[in-house]
LORO-960521 format. One record per residue (C-alpha): residue in three letters; z, y, x. Coordinates in Angstrom, 2 decimals, always signed. Each point is the difference from the previous one (the first is absolute). Example, Ala and Ser with C-alpha at 12.3 -4.5 7.8 and 13.67 -1.06 7.14 Angstrom:
<rs>
R  code       pz       py       px
R   ALA    +7.80    -4.50   +12.30
R   SER    -0.66    +3.44    +1.37
</rs>
This chain:
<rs>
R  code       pz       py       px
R   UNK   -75.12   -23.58   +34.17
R   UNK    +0.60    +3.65    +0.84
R   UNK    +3.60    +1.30    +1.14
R   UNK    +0.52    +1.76    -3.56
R   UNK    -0.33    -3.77    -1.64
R   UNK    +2.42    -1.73    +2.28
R   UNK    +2.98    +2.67    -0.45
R   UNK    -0.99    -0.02    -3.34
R   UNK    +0.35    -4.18    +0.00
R   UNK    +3.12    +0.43    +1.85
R   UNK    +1.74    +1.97    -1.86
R   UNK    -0.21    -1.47    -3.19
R   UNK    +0.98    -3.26    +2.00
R   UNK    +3.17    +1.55    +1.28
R   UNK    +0.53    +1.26    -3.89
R   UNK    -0.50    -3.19    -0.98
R   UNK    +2.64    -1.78    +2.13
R   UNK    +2.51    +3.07    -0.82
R   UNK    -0.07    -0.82    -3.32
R   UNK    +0.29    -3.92    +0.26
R   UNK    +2.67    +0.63    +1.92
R   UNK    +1.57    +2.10    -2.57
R   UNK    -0.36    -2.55    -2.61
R   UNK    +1.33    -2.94    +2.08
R   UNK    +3.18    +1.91    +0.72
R   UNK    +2.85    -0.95    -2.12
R   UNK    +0.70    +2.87    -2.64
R   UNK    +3.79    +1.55    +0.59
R   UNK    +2.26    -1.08    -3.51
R   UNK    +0.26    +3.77    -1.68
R   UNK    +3.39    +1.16    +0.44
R   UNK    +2.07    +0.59    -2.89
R   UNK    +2.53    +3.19    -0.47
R   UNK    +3.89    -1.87    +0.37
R   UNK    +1.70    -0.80    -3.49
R   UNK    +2.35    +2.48    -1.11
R   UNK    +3.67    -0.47    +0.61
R   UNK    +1.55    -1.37    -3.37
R   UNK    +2.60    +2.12    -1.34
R   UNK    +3.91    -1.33    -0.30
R   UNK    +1.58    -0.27    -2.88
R   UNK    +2.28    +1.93    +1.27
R   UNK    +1.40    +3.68    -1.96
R   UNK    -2.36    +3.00    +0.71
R   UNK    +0.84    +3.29    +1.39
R   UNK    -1.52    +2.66    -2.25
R   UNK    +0.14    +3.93    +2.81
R   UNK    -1.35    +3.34    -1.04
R   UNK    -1.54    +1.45    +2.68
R   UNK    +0.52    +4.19    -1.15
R   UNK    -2.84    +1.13    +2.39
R   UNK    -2.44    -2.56    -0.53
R   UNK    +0.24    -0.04    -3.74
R   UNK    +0.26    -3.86    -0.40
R   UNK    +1.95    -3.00    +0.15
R   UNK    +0.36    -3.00    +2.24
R   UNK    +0.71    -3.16    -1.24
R   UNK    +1.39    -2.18    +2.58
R   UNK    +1.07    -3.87    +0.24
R   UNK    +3.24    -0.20    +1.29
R   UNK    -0.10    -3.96    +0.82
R   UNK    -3.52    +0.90    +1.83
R   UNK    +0.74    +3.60    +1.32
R   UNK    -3.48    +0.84    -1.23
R   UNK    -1.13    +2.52    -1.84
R   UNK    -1.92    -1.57    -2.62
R   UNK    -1.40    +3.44    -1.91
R   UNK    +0.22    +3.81    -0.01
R   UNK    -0.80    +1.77    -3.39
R   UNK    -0.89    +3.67    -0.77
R   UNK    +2.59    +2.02    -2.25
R   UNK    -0.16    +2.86    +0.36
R   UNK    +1.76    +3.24    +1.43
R   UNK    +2.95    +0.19    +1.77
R   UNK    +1.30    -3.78    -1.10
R   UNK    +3.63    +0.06    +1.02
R   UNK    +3.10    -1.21    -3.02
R   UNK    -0.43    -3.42    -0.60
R   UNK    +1.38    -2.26    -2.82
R   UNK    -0.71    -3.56    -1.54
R   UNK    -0.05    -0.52    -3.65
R   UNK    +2.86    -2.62    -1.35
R   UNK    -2.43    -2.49    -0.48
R   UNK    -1.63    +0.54    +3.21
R   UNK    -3.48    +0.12    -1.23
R   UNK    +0.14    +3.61    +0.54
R   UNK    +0.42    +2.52    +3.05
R   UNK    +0.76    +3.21    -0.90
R   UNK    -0.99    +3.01    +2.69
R   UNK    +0.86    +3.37    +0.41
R   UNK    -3.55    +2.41    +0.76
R   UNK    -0.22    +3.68    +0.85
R   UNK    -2.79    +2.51    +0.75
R   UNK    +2.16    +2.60    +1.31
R   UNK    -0.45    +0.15    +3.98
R   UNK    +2.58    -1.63    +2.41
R   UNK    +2.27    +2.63    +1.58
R   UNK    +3.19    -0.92    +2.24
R   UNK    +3.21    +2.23    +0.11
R   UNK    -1.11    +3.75    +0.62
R   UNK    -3.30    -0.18    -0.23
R   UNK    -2.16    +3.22    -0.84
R   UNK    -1.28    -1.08    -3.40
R   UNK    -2.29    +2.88    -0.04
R   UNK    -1.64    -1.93    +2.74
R   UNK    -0.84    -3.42    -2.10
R   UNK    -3.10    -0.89    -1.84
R   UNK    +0.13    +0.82    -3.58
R   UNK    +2.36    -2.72    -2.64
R   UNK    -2.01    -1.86    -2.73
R   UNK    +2.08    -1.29    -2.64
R   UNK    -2.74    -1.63    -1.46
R   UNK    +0.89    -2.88    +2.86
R   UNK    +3.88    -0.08    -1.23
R   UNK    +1.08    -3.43    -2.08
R   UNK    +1.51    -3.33    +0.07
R   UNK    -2.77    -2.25    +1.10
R   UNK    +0.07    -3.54    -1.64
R   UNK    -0.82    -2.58    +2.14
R   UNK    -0.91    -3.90    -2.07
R   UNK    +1.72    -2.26    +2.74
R   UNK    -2.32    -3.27    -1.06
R   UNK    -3.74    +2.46    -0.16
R   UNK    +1.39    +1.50    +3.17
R   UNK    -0.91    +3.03    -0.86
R   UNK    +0.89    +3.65    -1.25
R   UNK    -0.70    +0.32    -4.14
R   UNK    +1.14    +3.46    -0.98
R   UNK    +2.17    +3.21    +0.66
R   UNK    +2.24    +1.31    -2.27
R   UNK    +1.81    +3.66    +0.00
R   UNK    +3.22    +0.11    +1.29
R   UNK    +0.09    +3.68    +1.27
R   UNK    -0.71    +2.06    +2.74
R   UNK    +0.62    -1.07    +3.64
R   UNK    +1.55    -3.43    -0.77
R   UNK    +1.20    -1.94    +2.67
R   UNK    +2.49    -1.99    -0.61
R   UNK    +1.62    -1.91    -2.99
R   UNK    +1.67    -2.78    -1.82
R   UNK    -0.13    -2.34    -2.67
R   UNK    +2.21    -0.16    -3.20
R   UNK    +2.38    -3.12    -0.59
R   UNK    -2.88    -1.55    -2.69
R   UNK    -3.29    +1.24    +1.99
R   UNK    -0.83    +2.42    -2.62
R   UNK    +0.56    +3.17    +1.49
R   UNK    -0.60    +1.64    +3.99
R   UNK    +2.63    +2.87    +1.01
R   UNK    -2.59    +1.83    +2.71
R   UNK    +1.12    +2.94    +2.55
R   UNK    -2.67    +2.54    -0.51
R   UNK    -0.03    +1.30    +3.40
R   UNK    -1.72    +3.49    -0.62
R   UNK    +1.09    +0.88    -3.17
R   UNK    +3.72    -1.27    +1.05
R   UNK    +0.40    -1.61    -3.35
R   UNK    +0.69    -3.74    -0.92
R   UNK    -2.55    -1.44    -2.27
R   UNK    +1.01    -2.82    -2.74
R   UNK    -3.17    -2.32    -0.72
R   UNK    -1.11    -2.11    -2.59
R   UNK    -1.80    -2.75    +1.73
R   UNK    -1.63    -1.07    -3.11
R   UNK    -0.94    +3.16    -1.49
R   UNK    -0.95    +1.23    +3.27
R   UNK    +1.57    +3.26    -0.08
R   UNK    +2.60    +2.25    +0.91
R   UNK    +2.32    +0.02    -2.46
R   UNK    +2.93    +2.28    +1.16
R   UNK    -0.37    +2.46    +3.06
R   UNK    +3.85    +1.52    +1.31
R   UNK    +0.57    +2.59    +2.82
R   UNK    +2.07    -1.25    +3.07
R   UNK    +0.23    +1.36    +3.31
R   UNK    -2.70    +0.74    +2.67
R   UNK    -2.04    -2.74    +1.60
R   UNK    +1.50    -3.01    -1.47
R   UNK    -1.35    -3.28    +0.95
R   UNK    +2.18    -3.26    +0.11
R   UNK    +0.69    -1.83    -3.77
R   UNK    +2.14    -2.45    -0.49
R   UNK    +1.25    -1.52    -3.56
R   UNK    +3.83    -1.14    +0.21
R   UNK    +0.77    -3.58    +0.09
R   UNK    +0.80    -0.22    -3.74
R   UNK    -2.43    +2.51    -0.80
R   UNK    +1.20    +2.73    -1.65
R   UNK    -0.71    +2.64    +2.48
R   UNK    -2.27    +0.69    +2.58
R   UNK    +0.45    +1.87    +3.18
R   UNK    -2.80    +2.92    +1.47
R   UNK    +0.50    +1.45    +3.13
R   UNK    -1.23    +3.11    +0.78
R   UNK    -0.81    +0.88    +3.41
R   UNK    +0.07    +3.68    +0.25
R   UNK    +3.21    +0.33    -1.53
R   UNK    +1.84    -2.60    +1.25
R   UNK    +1.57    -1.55    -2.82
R   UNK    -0.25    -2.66    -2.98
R   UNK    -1.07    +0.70    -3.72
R   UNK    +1.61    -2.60    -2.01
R   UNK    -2.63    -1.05    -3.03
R   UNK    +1.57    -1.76    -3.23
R   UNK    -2.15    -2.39    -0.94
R   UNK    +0.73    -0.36    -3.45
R   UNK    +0.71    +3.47    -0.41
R   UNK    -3.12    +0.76    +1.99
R   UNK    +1.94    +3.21    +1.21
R   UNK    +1.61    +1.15    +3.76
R   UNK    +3.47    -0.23    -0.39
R   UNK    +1.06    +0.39    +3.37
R   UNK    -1.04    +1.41    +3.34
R   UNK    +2.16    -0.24    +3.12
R   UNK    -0.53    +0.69    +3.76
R   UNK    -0.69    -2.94    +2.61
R   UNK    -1.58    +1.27    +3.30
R   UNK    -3.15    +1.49    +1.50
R   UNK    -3.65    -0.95    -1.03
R   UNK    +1.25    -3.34    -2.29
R   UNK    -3.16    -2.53    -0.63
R   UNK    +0.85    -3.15    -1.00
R   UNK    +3.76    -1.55    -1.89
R   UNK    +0.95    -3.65    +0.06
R   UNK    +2.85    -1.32    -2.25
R   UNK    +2.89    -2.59    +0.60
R   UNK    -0.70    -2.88    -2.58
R   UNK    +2.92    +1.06    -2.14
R   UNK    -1.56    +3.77    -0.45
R   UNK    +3.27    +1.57    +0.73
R   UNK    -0.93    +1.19    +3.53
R   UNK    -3.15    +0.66    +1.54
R   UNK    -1.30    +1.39    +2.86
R   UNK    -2.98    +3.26    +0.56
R   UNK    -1.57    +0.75    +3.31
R   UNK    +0.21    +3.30    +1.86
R   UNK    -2.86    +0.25    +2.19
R   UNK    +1.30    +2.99    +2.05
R   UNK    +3.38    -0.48    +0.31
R   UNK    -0.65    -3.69    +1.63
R   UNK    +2.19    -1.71    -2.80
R   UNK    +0.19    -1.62    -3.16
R   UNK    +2.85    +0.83    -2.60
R   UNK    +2.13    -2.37    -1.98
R   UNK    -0.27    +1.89    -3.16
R   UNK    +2.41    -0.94    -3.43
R   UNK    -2.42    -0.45    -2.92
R   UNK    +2.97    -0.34    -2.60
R   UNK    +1.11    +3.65    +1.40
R   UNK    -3.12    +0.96    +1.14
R   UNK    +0.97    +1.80    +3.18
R   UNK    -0.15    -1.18    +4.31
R   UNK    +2.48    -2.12    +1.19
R   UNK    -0.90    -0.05    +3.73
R   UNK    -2.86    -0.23    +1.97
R   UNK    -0.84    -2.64    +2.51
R   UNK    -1.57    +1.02    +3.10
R   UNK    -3.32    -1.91    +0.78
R   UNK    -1.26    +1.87    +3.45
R   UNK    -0.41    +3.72    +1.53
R   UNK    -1.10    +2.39    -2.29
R   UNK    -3.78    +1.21    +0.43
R   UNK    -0.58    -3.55    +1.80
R   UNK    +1.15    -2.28    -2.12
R   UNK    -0.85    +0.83    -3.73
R   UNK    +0.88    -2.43    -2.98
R   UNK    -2.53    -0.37    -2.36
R   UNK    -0.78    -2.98    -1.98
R   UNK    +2.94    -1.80    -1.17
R   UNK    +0.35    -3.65    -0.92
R   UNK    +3.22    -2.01    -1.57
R   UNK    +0.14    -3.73    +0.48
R   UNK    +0.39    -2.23    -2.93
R   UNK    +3.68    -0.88    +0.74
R   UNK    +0.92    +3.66    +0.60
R   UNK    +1.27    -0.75    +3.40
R   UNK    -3.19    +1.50    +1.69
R   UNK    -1.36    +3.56    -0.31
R   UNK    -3.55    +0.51    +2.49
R   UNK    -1.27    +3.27    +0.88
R   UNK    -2.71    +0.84    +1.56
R   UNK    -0.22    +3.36    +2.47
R   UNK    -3.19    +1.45    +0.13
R   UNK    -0.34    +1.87    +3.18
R   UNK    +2.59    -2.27    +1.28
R   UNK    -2.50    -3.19    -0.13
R   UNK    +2.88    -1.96    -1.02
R   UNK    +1.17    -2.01    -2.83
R   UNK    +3.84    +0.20    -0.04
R   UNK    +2.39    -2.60    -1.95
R   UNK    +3.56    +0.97    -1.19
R   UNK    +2.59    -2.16    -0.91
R   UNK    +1.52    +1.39    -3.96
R   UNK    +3.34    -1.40    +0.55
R   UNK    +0.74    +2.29    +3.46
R   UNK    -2.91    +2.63    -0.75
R   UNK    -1.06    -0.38    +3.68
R   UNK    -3.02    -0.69    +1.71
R   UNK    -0.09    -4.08    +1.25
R   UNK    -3.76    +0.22    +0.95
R   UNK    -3.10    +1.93    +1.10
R   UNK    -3.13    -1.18    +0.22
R   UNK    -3.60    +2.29    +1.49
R   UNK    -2.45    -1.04    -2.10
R   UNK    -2.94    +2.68    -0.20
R   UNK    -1.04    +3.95    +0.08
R   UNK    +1.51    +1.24    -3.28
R   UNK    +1.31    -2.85    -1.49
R   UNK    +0.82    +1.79    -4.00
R   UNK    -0.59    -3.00    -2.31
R   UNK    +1.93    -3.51    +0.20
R   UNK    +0.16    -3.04    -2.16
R   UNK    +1.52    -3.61    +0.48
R   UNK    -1.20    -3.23    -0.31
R   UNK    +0.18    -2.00    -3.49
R   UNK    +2.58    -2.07    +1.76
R   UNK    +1.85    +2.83    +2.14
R   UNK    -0.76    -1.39    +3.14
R   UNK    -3.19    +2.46    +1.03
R   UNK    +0.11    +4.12    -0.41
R   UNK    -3.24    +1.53    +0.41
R   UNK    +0.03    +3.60    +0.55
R   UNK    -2.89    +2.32    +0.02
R   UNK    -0.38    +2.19    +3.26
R   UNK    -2.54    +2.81    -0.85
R   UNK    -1.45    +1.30    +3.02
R   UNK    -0.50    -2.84    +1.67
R   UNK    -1.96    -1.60    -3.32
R   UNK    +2.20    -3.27    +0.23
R   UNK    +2.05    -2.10    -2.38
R   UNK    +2.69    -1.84    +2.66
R   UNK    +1.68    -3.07    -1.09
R   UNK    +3.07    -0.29    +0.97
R   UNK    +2.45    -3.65    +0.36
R   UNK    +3.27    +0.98    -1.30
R   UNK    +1.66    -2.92    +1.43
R   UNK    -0.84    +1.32    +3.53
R   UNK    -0.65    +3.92    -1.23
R   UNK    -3.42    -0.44    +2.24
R   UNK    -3.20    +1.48    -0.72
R   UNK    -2.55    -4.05    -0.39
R   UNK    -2.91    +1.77    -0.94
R   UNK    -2.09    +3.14    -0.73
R   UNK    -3.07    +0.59    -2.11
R   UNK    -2.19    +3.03    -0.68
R   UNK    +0.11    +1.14    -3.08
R   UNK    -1.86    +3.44    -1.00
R   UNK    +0.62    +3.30    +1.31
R   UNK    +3.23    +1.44    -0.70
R   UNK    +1.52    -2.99    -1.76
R   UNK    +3.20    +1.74    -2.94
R   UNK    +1.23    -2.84    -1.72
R   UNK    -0.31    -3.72    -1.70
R   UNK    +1.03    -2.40    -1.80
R   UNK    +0.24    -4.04    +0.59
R   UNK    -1.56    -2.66    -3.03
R   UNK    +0.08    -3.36    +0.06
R   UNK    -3.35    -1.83    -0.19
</rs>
């Protein structure tokens, strides 16, 4: 046999064994991806991230974020329907802009973005937008759930929606920049900030008219009322306060001092369900501060995030969540201990949210 054959004999020998081998090996069991972690039945955390245009949905008995949906521009007022089925959110297309900001420098405003998104709670999922005026970012909802009262940013108006028509209905001129919206405890009037001007418009609801307008501090954003409605209090972000403020009068009674104005600067305000409690959150301060209603002093201070602006507790009252938006977090916070148990990522530049049962 010439040396050609016998490599040639060889090889296919040395094939031969190689693949005997390979079928007397045991095969490895194909690995399979890890079951997902079941969700809690726990209530869900529902954020609006303004930057990212979405919203997270998270378990709060899991700390896991369990979706994040598209809504659209600028997402930042949030609201629930009465029946919960619904969440109600604020969208803009006109660009974000902070306190002195050349607006000659900012990209263009669409208004064709501008609405109250309507997001189905059980399809998980946004369904429609309906007009509510230029700019709106942030609002409230009427005593029955028919109607929205919306701060119309840009066009410094307050809006009065139809929820079921799906359209503005009434349109009134306030002052500059207004923002927070709150409806009274019994109703009949709801309170707009406005930010430039540093006062209150006073809406009657009935009457669907401003009947009063009184001062209450620099750059106001957000009012909380005491469970009677006969005091209530409004932030004001650069003074480093909140103010006590007489609803029956409609005028300040005093203001309570939170922190250093410029470092600490109220924002978000929250009343507990008892009254006893009013939470505030301080933006640039990273805090969440808690101030006892009877003595209108600060009893507690908690650093939670970068920008914390939005807050909500808890269906039981034990938990506030606040939402810190530069450093893209929702913090939960023990009240029992006022520590900080967890944090989760939520989108970027998480405004505001609300808290449903399962």
């Amino acid at each position: 046999m010439t040396t050609l054959k016998l490599r040639a004999v060889a090889m296919s020998f040395a094939t031969s064994l190689a693949m005997m081998a390979v079928g007397c090996s045991p095969s490895k069991p194909a690995t399979s991806a890890a079951p997902p972690e079941p969700e809690s039945n726990a209530p869900r955390l529902y954020v609006t991230n303004e930057v990212s245009g979405d919203m997270t949905i998270i378990d709060s008995g899991t700390y896991k974020v369990i979706a994040t949906v598209p809504l659209g521009k600028r997402p930042r007022g949030i609201r629930a329907s009465l029946d919960h089925k619904t969440i109600y959110v604020a969208l803009s297309g006109s660009p974000i802009a902070g306190p002195g900001v050349d607006e000659s420098t900012l990209p263009p405003t669409d208004h064709t973005f501008d609405g109250i998104g309507v997001f189905d709670v059980k399809q998980n999922k946004l369904i429609k937008i309906i007009p509510a005026g230029n700019d709106p970012e942030n609002f409230d909802l009427s005593k029955d759930g028919k109607l929205i009262y919306v701060s119309n940013e840009d066009a410094s108006t307050v809006s009065i929606v139809d929820l079921e028509a799906g359209k503005v209905i009434k349109s009134l001129k306030m002052g500059a920049q207004p923002e927070g919206v709150k409806l009274t405890p019994d109703g009949k009037q709801v309170y707009i900030t406005s930010e430039e001007d540093g006062n209150i418009s006073v809406l009657d609801a009935a009457a669907e008219k401003i009947v009063a307008t009184f001062k209450v501090g620099h750059r106001p954003r957000s009012v909380a009322f005491m469970p009677d409605g006969l005091h209530g209090y409004v932030n004001a972000e650069n003074d480093g306060t909140v103010t006590l403020i007489d609803t029956v009068k409609h005028k300040m009674v005093k203001p309570v001092e939170i922190g250093k104005p410029g470092i600490i600067k109220p924002m978000g305000l929250l009343m507990s369900a008892d009254g006893s409690k009013l939470y505030v959150s301080t933006g640039r301060g990273h805090s969440v501060a808690t101030v006892d209603t009877a003595t209108n002093t600060v009893v507690n201070s908690v650093e939670v995030g970068a920008r914390p602006w939005g807050i909500a507790l808890s269906l039981d009252g034990k938990m506030l969540y606040s939402a810190n938006g530069s450093s893209n977090d929702i913090s939960f916070v023990d009240l029992a201990t006022n520590t900080v148990v967890k944090k989760v990522k939520a989108g970027s530049s998480p405004w505001g949210m609300v808290v449903l049962e399962r």
